[in-house]
N, CA, C and O of each residue as an XYZ file, in Angstrom:
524
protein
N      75.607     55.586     49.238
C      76.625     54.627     48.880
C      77.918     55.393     48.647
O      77.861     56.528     48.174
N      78.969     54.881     48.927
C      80.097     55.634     49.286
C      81.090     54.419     48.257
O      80.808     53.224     48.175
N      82.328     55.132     47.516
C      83.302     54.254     46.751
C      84.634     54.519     46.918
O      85.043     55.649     47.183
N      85.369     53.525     46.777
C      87.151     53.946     46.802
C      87.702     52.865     45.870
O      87.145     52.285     44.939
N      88.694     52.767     46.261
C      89.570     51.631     45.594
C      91.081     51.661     46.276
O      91.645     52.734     46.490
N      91.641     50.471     46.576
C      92.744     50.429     46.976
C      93.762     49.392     46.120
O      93.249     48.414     45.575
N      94.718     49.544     46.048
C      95.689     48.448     45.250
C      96.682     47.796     46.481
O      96.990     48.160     47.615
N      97.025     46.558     45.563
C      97.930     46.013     46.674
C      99.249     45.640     44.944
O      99.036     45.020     43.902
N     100.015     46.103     45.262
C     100.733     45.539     44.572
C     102.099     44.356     44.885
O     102.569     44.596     45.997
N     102.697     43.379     44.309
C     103.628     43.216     44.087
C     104.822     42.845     42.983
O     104.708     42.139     41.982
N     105.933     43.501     43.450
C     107.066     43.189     42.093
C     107.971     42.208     42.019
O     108.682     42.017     43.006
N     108.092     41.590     41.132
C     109.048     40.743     40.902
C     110.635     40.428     40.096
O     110.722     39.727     39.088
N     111.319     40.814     40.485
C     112.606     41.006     39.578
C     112.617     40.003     38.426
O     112.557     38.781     38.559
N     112.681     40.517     37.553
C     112.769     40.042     36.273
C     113.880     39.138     35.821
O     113.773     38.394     34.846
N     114.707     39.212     36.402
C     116.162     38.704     35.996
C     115.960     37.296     35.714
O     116.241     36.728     34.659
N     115.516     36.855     36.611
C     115.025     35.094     36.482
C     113.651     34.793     35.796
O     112.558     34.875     36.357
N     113.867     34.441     34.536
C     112.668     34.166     33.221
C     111.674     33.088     33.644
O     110.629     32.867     33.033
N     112.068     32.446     34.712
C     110.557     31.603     35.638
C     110.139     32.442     36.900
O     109.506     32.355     37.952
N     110.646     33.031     36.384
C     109.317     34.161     37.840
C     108.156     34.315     37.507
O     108.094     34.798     36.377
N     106.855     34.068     38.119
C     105.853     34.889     37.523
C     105.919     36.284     37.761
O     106.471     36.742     38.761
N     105.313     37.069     36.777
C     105.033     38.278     36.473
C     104.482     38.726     37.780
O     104.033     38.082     38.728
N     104.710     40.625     37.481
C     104.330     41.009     38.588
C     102.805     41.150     38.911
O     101.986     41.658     38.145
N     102.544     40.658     40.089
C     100.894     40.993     40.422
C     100.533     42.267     41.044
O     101.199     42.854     41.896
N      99.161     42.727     40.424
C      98.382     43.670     41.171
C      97.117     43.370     41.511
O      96.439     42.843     40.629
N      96.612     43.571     42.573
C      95.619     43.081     43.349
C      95.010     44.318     43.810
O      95.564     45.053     44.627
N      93.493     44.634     43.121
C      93.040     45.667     43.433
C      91.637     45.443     44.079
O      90.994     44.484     43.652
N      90.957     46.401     45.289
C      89.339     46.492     45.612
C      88.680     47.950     45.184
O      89.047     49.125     45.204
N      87.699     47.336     44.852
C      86.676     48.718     44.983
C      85.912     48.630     46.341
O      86.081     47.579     46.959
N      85.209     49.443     46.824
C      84.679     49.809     48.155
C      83.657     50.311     47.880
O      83.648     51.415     47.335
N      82.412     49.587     48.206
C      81.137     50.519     48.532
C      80.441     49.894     50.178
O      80.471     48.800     50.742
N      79.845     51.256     50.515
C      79.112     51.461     51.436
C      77.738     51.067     51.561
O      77.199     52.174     51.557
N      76.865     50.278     51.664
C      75.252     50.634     51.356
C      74.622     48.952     51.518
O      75.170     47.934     51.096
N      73.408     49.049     52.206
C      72.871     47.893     52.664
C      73.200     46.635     52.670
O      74.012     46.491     53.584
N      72.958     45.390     52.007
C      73.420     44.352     52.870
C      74.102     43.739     51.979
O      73.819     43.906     50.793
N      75.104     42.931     52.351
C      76.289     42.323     51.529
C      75.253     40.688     50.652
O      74.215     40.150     51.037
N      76.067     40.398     49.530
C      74.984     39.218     49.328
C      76.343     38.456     48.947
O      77.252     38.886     48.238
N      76.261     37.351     49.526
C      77.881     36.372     49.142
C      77.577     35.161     48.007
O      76.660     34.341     48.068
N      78.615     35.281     46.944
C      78.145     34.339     46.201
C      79.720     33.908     46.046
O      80.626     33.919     46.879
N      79.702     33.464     44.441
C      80.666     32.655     44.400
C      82.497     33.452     44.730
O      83.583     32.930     44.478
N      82.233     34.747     45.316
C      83.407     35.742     45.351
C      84.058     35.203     46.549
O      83.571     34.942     47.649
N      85.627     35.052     45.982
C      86.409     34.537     47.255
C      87.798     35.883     46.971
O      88.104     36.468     45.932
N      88.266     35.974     48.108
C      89.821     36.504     47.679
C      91.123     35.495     47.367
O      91.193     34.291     47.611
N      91.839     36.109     46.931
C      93.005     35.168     46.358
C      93.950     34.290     48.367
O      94.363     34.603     49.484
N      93.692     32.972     47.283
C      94.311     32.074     48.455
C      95.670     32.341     48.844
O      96.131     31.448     49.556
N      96.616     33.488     48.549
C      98.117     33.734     49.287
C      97.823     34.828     49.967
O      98.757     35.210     50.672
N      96.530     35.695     50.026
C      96.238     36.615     51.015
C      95.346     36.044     52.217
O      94.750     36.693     53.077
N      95.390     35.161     52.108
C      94.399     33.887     53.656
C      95.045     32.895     53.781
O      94.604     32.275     54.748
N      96.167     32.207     53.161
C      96.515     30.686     53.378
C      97.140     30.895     54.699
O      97.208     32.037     55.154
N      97.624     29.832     55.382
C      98.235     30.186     56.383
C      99.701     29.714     56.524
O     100.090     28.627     56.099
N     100.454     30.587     57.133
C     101.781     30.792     57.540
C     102.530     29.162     57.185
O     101.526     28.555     56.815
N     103.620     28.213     57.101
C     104.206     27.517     57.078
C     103.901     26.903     58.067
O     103.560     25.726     58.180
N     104.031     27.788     58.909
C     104.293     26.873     60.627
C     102.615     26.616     61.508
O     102.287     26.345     62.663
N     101.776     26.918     60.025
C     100.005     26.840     60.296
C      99.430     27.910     61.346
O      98.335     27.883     61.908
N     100.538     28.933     61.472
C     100.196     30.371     62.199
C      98.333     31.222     61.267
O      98.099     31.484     60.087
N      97.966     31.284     61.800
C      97.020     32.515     60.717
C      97.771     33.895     60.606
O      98.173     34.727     61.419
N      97.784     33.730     58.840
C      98.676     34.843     58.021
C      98.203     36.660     58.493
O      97.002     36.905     58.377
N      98.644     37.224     58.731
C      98.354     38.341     59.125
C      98.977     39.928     58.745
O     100.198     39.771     58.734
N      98.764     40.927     58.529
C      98.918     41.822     58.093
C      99.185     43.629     59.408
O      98.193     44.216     59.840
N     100.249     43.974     59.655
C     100.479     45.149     60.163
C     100.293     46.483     59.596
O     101.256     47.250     59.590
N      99.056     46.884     59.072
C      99.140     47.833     58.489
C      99.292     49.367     58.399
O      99.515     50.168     57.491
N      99.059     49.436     59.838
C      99.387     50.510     60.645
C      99.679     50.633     61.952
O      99.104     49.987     62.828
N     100.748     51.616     62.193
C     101.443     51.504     63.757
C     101.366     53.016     64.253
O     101.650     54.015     63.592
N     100.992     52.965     65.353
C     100.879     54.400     65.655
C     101.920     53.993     67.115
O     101.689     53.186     68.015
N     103.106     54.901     66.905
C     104.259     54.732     68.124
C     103.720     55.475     69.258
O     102.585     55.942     69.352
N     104.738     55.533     70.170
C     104.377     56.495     71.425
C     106.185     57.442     71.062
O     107.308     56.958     70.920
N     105.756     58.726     71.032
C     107.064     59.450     70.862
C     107.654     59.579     69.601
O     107.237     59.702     68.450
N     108.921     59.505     70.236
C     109.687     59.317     69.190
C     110.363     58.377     69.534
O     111.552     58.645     69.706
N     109.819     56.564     69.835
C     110.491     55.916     70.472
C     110.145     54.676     69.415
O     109.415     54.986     68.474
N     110.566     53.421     69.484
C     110.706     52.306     68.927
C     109.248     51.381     69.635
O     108.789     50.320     69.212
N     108.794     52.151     70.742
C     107.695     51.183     71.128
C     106.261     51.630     70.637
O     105.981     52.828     70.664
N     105.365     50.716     70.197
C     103.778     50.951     69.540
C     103.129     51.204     70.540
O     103.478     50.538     71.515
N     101.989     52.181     70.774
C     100.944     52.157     71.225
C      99.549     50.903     70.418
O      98.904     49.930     70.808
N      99.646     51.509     69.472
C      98.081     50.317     68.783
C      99.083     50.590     67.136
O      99.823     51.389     66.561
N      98.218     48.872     66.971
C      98.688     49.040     65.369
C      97.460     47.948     64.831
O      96.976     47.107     65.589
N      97.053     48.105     63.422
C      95.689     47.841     63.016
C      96.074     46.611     61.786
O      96.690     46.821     60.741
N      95.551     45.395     62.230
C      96.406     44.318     62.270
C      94.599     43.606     61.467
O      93.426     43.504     61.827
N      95.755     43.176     59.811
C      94.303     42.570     59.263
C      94.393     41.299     58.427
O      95.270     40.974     57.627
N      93.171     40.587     58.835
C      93.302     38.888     58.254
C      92.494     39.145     57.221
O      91.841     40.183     57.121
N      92.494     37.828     56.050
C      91.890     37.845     55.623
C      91.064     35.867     55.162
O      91.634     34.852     54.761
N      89.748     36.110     55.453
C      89.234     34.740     55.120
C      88.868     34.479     53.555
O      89.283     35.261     52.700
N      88.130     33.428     53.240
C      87.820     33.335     51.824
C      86.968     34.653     51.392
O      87.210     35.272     50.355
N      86.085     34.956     52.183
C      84.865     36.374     51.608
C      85.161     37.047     52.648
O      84.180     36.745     53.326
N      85.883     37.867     53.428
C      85.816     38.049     54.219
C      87.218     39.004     54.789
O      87.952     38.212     55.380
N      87.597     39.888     54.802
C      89.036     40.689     55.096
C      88.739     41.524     56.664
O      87.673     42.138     56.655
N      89.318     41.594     57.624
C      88.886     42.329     58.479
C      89.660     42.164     59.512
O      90.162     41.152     60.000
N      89.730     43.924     59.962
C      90.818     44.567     60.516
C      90.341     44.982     62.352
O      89.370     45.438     62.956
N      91.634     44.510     62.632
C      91.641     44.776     64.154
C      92.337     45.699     65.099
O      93.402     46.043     64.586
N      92.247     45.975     65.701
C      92.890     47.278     66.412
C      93.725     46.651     67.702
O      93.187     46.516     68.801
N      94.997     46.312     67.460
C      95.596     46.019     68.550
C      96.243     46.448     69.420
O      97.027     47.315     69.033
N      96.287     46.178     70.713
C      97.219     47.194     71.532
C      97.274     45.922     72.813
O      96.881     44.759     72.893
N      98.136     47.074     73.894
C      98.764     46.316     74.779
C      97.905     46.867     76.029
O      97.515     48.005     76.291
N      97.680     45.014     77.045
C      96.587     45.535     77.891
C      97.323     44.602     79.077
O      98.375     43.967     79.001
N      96.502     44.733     80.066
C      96.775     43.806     81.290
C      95.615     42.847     81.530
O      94.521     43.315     81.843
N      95.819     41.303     81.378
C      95.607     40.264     81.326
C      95.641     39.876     82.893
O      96.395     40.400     83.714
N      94.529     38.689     83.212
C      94.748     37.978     84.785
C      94.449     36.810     84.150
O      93.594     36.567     83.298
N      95.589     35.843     84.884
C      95.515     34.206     84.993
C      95.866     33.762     85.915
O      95.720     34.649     86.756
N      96.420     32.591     86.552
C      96.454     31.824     87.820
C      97.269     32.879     88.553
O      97.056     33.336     89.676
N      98.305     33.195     87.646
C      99.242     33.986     88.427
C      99.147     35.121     88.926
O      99.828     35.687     89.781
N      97.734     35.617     88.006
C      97.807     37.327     88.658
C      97.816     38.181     87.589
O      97.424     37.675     86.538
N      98.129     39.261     87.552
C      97.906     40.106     86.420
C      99.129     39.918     85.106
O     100.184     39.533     85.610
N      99.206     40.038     84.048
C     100.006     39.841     82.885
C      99.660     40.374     81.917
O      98.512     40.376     81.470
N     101.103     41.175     81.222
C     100.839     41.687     80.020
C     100.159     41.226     78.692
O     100.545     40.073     78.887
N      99.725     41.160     77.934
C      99.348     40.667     76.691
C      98.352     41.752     75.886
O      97.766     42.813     76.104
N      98.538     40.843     74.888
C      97.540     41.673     73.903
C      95.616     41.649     73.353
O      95.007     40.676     72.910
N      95.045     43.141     73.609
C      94.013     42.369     73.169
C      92.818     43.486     71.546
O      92.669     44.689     71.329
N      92.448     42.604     71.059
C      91.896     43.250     69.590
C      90.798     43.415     69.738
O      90.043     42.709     70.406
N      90.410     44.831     68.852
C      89.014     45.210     68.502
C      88.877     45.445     67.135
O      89.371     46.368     66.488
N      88.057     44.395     66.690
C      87.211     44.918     65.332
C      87.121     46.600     64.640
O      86.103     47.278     64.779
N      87.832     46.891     64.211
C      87.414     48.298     63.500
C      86.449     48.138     62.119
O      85.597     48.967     61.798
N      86.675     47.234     61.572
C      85.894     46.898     59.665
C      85.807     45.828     59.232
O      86.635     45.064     59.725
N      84.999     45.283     58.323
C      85.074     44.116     57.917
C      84.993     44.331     56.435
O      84.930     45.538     56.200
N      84.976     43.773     55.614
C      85.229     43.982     54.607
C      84.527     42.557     53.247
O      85.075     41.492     52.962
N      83.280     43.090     52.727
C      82.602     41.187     52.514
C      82.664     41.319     51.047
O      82.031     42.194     50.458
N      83.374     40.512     50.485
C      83.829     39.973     48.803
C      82.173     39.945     48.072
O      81.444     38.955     48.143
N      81.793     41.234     47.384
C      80.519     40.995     46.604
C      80.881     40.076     45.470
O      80.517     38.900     45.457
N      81.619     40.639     44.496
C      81.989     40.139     43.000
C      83.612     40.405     42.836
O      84.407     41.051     43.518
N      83.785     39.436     41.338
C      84.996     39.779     41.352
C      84.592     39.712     39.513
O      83.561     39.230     39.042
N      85.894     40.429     38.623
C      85.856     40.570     37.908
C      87.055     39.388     37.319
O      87.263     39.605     36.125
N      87.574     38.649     37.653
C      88.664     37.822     37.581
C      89.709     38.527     36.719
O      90.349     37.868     35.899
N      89.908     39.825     36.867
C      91.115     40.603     36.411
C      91.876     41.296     37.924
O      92.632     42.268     37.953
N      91.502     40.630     38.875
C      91.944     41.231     40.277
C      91.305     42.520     40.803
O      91.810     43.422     41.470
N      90.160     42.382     40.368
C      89.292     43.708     40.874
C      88.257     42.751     41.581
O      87.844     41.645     41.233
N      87.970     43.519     42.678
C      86.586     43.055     43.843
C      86.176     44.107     44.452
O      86.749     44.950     45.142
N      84.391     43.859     43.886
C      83.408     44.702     45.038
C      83.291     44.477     46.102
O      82.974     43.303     46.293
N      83.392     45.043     46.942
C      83.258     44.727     48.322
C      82.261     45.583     49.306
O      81.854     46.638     48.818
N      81.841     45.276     50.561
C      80.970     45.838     51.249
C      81.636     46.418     52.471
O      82.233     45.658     53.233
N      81.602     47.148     52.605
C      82.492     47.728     54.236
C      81.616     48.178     55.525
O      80.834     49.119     55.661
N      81.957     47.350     56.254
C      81.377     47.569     57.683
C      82.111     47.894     58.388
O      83.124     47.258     58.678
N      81.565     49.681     59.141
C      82.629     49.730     60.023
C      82.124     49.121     61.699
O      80.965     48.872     62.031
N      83.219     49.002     62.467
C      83.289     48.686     63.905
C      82.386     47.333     63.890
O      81.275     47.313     64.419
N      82.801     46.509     63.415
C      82.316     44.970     63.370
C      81.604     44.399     62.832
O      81.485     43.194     63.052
């Protein structure tokens, strides 16, 4: 069994006395046999979806080509109610009526399954890598 922990934080300027306070949103990470799902969900502004009913999504890493402005792959992660998991995106060549076309396509690198939560913003979680 293997452990980590990651934080997500955010801040909120204080200046305006109806702000809520700042949040921190933390996981623990273990490794080791099978996930068991119960009543553990993640917080609904890290899964709701976009305004425009897009699914909310996350860029968390970009690996460029050069020293240039264009990405090779960047590791692009959703998250469901029990459920967080990261994809490996990059740029491929696509065929439709027309023939060949650029677009994009994803691979599963981890998943990530909500064991418990401590309702202080801490969650166990299970990590699977490559799908």
């Amino acid at each position: 069994m293997c452990g980590g922990s990651a934080r997500l934080s955010s801040h909120t300027d204080q200046t305006d006395q109806n702000q809520d306070p700042p949040l921190t949103f933390s996981i623990s990470l273990y490794s080791s046999g099978t996930a068991v799902l119960g009543e553990c969900e993640f917080p609904r502004f890290l899964r709701d979806p976009l305004p425009d009913g897009a699914e909310r999504s996350w860029v968390t890493e970009t690996k460029f080509i050069d020293n240039t402005d264009l990405w090779e792959t960047q590791l692009e992660v959703t998250v469901e109610a029990r459920e967080i998991v990261a994809k490996l995106k990059y740029k491929a060549q696509c065929h439709d009526y027309t023939g060949t076309v650029p677009c994009y396509q994803r691979e599963v690198q981890y998943r990530r399954f909500c064991l418990t939560h401590d309702g202080d913003n801490r969650y166990r979680v299970q990590h699977v890598s490559n799908g």
